[in-house]
C-alpha positions in Angstrom: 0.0 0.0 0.0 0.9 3.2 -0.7 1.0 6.3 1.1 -1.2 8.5 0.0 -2.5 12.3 0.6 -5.6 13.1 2.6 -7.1 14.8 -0.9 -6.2 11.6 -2.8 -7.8 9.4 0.1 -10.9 11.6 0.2 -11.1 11.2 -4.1 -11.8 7.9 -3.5 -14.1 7.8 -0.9 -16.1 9.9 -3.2 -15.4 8.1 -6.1 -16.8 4.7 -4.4 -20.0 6.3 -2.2 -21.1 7.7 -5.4 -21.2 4.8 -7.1 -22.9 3.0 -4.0 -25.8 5.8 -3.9 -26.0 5.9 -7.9 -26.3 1.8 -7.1 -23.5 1.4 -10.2 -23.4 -2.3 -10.9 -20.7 -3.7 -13.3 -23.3 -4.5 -15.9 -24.6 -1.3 -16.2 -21.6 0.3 -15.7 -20.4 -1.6 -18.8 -23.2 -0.4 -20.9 -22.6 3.5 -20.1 -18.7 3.6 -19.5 -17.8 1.5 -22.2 -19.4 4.5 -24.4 -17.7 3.2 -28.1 -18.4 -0.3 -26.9 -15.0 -2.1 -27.8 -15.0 -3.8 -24.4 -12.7 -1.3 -22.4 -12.6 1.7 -20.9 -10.2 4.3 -22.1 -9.3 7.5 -20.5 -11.7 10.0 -21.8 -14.6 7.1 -20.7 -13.3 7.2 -17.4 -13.6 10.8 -17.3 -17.0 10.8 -18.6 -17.9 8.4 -15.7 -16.6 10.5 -13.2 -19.2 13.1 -14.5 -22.0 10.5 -14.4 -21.1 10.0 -10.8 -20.6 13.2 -10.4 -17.3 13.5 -8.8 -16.1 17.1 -8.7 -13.5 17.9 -11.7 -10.7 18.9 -9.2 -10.4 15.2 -8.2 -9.8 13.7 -11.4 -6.5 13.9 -11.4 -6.6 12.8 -8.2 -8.3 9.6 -9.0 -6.1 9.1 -12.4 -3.1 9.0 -9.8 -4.6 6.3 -8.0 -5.8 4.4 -10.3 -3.2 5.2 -13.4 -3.9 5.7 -16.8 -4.1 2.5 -18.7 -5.4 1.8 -21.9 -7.3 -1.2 -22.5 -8.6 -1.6 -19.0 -12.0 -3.3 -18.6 -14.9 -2.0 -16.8 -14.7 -4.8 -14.3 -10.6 -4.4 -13.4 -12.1 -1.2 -12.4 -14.1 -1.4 -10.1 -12.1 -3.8 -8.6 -9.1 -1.4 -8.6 -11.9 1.5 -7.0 -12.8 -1.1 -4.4 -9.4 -1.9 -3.5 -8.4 1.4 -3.3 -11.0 2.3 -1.1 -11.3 -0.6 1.5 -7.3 0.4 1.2 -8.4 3.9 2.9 -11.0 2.4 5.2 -8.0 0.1 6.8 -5.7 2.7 7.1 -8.5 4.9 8.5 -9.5 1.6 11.4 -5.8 1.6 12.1 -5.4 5.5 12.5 -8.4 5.2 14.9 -7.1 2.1 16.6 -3.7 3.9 16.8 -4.4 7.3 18.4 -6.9 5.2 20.9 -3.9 3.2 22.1 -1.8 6.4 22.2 -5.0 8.0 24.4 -5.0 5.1 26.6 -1.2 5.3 27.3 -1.4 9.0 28.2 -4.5 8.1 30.6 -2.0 5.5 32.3 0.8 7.5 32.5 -0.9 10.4 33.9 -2.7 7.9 36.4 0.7 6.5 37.0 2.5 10.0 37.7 0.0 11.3 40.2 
């Protein structure tokens, strides 16, 4: 995993709820992103997704980072590669919480431990 930004992390957590409140399925997806129908998704049909979905322009670049431009890439690769990404930033997120509640809990001790 990669370290990435908080703007790049927050990109994809866009890019992924929007396509869980538009309910995007593969199968439709296929139909709308794959807009000259040769069975992949270029570039400018990715961007043209990110305007269904209606992800703000100043994150496409953003999300072309993450994701990388690739020609030839099927529908399917990604959304795998959007759900990886994101359950990528939901772990780091659990372990960002889990961390600073361990560092809280230390503090607590060694203040009770001081007094």
């Amino acid at each position: 995993q990669l370290t990435r930004t908080p703007a790049e992390n927050a990109a994809i957590k866009t890019l992924y709820e929007s396509m869980l409140k538009q309910n995007v399925d593969v199968s439709a997806a296929i139909k709308e992103w794959d807009q000259d129908g040769d069975g992949t998704v270029s570039d400018w049909e990715v961007k043209e997704a990110f305007k269904l979905l209606d992800i703000p322009e100043y994150e496409y670049g953003l999300l072309f980072n993450l994701l990388g431009k690739e020609e030839g890439r099927t529908v399917s690769s990604l959304f795998d590669d959007i759900q990886e990404l994101y359950f990528d930033v939901q772990e780091a997120q659990r372990g960002s919480v889990s961390l600073a509640a361990t560092f809280k809990n230390q503090m607590s001790k060694n203040d009770f431990e001081t007094k």
